[in-house]
MMTF fields as JSON, N, C-alpha, C and O atoms, coordinates in Angstrom:
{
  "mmtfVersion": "1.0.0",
  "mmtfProducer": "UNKNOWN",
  "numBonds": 159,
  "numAtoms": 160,
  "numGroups": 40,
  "numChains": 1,
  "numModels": 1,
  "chainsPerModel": [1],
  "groupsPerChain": [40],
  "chainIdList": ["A"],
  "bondAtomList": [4, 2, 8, 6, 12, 10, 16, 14, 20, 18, 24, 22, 28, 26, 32, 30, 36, 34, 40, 38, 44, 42, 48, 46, 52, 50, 56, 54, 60, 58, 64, 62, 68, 66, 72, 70, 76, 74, 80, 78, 84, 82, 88, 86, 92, 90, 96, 94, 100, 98, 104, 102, 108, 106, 112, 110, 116, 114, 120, 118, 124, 122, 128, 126, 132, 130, 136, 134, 140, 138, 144, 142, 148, 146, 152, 150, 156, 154],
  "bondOrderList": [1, 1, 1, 1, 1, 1, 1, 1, 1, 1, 1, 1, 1, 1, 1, 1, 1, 1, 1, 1, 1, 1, 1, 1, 1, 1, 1, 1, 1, 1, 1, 1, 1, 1, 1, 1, 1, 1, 1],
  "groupList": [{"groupName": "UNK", "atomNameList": ["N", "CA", "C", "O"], "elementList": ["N", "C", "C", "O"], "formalChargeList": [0, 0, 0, 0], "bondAtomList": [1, 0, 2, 1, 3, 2], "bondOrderList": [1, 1, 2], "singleLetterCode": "X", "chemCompType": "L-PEPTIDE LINKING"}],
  "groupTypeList": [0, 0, 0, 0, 0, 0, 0, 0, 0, 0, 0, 0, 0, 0, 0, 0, 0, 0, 0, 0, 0, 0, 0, 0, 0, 0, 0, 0, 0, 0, 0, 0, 0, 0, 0, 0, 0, 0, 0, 0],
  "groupIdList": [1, 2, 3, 4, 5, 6, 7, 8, 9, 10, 11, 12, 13, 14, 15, 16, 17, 18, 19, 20, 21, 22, 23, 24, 25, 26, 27, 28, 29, 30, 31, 32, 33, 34, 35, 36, 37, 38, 39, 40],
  "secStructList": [7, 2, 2, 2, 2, 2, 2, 6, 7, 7, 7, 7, 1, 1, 1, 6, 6, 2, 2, 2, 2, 2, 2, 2, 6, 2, 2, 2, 2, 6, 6, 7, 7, 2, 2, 2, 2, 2, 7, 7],
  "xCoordList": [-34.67, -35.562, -35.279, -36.084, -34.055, -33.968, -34.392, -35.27, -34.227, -34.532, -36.098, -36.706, -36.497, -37.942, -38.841, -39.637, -38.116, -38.506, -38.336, -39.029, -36.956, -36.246, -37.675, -37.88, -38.484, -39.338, -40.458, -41.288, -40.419, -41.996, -43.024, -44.143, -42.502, -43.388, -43.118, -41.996, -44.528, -44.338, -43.649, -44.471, -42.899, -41.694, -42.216, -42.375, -42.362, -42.144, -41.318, -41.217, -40.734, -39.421, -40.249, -39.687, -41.367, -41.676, -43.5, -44.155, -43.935, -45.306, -45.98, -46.814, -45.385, -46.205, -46.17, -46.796, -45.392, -45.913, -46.863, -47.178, -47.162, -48.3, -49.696, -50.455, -49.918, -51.403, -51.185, -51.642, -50.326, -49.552, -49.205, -49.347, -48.868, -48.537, -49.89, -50.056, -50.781, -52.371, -52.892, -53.615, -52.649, -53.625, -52.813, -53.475, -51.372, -50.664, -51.293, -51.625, -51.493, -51.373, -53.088, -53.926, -53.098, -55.415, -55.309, -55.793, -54.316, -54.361, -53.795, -53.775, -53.497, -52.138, -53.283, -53.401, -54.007, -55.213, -56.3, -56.818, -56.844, -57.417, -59.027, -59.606, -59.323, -60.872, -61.125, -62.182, -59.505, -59.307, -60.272, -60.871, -60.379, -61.02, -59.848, -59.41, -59.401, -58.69, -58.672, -57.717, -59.784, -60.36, -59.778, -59.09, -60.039, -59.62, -58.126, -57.628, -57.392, -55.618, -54.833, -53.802, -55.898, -55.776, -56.005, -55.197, -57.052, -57.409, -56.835, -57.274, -55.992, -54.768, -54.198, -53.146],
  "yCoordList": [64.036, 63.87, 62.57, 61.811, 62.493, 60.948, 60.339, 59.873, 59.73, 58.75, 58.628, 57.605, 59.699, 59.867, 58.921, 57.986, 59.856, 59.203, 57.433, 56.745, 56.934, 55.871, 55.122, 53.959, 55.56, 54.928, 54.551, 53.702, 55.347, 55.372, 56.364, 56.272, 57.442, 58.622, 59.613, 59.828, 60.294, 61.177, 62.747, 63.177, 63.561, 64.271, 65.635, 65.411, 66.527, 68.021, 68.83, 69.374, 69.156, 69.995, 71.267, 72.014, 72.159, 73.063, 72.831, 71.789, 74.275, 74.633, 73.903, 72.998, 74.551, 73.933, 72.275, 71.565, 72.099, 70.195, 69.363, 68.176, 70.494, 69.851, 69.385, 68.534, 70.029, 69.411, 68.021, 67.109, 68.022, 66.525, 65.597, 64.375, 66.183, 64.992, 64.53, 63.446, 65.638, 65.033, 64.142, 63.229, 64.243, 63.331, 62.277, 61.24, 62.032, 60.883, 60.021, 58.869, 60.833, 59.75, 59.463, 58.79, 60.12, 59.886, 58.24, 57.222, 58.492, 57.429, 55.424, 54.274, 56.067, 55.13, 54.723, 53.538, 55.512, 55.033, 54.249, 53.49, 54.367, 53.519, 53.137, 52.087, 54.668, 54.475, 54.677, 55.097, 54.19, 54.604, 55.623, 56.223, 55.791, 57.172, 57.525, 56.665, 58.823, 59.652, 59.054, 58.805, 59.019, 58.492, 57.018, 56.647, 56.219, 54.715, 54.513, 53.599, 56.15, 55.773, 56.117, 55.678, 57.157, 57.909, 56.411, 56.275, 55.768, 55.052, 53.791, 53.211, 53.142, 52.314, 52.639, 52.065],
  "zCoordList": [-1.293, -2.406, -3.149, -3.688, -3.062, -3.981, -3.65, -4.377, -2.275, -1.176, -1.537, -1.852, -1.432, -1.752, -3.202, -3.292, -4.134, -5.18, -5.494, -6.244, -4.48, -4.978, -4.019, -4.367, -3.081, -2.552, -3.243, -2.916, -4.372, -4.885, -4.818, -5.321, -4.076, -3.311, -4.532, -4.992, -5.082, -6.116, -5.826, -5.018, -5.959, -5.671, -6.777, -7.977, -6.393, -7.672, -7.703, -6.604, -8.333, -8.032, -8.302, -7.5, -8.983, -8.838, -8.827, -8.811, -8.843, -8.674, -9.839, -9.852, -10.773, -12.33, -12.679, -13.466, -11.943, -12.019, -11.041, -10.952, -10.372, -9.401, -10.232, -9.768, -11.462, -12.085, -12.155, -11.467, -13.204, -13.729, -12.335, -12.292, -11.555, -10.388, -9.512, -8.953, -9.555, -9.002, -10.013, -9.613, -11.298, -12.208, -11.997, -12.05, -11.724, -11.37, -10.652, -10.932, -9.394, -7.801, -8.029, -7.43, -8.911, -8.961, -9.474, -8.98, -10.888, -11.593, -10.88, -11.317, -9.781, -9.128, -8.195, -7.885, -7.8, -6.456, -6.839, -6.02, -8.361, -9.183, -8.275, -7.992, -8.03, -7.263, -6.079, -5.608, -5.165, -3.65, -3.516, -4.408, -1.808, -1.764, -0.686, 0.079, -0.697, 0.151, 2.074, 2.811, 2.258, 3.778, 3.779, 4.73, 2.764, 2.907, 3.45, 4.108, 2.739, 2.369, 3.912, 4.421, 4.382, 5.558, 7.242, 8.161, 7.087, 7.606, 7.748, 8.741, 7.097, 7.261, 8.044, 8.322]
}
């Protein structure tokens, strides 16, 4: 998990922080669409 986080990759240690961590990675993609991120 550290390794993880120390990458940049968003990390939850439980269930209840998953809302907060989707509005994260929404905010971080800044319009991306899902298919674009996949398609790289």
């Amino acid at each position: 998990m550290k390794a993880l986080r120390e990458a940049g990759a968003t990390v939850v240690d439980a269930f209840g922080e998953l809302p907060s961590a989707v509005v994260q990675i929404l905010k971080q993609m800044k319009g991306q669409s899902l298919f674009d991120l996949c398609v790289r």
